[in-house]
C-alpha positions as CSV (number, residue, x, y, z in Angstrom):
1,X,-8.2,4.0,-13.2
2,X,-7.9,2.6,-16.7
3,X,-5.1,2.7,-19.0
4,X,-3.5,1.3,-22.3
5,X,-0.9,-0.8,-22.1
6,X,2.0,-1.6,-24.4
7,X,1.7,-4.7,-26.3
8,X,3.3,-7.5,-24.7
9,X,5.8,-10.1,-26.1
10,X,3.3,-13.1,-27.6
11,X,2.5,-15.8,-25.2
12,X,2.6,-13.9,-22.2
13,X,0.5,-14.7,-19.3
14,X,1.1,-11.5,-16.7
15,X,2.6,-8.7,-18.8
16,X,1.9,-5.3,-17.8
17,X,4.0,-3.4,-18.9
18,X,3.7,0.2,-17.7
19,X,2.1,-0.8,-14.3
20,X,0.4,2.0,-12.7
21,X,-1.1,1.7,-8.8
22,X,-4.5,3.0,-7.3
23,X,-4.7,4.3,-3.7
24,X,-6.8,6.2,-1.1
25,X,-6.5,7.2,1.7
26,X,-9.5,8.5,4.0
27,X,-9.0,11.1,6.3
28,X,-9.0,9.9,10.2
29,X,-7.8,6.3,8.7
30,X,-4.1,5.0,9.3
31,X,-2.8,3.0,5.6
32,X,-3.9,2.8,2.1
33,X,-6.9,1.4,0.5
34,X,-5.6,-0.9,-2.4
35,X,-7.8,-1.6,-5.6
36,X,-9.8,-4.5,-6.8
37,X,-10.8,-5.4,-3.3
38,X,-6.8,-6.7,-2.7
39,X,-5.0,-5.9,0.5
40,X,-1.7,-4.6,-1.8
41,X,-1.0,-2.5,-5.5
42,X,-2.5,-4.7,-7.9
43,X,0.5,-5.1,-10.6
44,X,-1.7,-7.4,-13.0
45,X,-4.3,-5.4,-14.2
46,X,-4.6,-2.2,-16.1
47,X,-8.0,-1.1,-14.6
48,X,-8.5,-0.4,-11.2
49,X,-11.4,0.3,-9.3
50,X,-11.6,1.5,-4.9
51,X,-14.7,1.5,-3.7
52,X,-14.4,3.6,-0.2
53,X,-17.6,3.9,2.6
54,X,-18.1,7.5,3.2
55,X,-19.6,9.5,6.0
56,X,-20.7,13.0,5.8
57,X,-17.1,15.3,6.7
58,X,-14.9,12.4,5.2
59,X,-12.3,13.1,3.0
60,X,-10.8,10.9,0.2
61,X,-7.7,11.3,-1.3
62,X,-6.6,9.4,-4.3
63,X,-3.3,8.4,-5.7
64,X,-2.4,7.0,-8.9
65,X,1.4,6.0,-9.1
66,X,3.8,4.3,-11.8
67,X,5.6,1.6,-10.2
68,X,6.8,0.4,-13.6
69,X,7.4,2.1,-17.0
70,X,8.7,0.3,-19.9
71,X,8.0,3.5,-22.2
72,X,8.7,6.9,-21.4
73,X,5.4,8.1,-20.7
74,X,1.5,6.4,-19.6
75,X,-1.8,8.1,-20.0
76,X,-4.2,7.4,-18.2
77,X,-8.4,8.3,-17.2
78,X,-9.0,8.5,-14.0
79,X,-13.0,8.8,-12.8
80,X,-14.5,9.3,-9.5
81,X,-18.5,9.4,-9.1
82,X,-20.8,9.9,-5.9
83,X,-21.5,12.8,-4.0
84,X,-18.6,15.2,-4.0
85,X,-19.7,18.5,-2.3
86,X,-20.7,20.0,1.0
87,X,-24.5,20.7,-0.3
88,X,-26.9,17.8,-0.4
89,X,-26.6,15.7,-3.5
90,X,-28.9,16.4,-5.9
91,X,-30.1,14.2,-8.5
92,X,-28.2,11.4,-7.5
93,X,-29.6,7.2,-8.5
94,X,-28.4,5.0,-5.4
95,X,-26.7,2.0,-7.5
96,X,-25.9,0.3,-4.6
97,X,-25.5,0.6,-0.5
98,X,-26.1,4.4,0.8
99,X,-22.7,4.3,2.7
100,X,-21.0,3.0,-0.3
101,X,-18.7,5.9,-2.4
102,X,-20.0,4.5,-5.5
103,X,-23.1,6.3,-6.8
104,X,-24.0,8.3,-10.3
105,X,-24.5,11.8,-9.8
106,X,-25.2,14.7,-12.3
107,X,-22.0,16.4,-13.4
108,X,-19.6,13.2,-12.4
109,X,-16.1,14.2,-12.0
110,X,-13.4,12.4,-14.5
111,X,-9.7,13.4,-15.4
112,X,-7.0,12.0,-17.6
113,X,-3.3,12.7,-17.0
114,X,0.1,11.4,-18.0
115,X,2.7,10.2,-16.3
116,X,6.5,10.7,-17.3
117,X,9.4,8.4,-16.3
118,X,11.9,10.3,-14.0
């Protein structure tokens, strides 16, 4: 999850602005998976990255949420890569452990949607 942020007032040390959180959730787990290997939302960053272990039948949902907005609206891109359907992968480059949700595959899957304050 990446987006852009505001500018911030000059000088300022943690100022995100429009905050925006990554989650997952795997099916057959209990809680959320958090971003940037931390164990809560990550309010300090404006990119975001999960990397989830995967077992054939597992399924991962993802959640991006705005916590914060200082504007009335956020864009954001949101991309997701590995093996994504019930065939065998084909064409896929291991980039780094097989049971790691974190491969390049032909065709990855990306999106980008805005979010609007309530």
């Amino acid at each position: 999850l990446v987006w852009t942020d505001p500018p911030a007032t000059s000088g300022c040390r943690s100022c995100v602005l429009n905050n925006l959180d990554l989650t997952a959730e795997k099916s057959g787990s209990t809680g959320a998976i958090f971003p940037n290997g931390l164990t809560g939302p990550d309010s300090i960053n404006n990119v975001e990255r999960i990397r989830v272990s995967v077992e054939e039948g597992d399924e991962i949902t993802f959640k991006v949420e705005a916590t914060n907005l200082s504007t009335a609206s956020q864009s954001y891109a949101l991309i997701i890569t590995g093996c994504m359907a019930s065939e065998p992968c084909v064409n896929c480059q291991e980039i780094s452990s097989p049971s790691t949700m974190d491969q390049v595959a032909d065709g990855a899957q990306s999106t980008s949607r805005g979010l609007r304050k309530a």
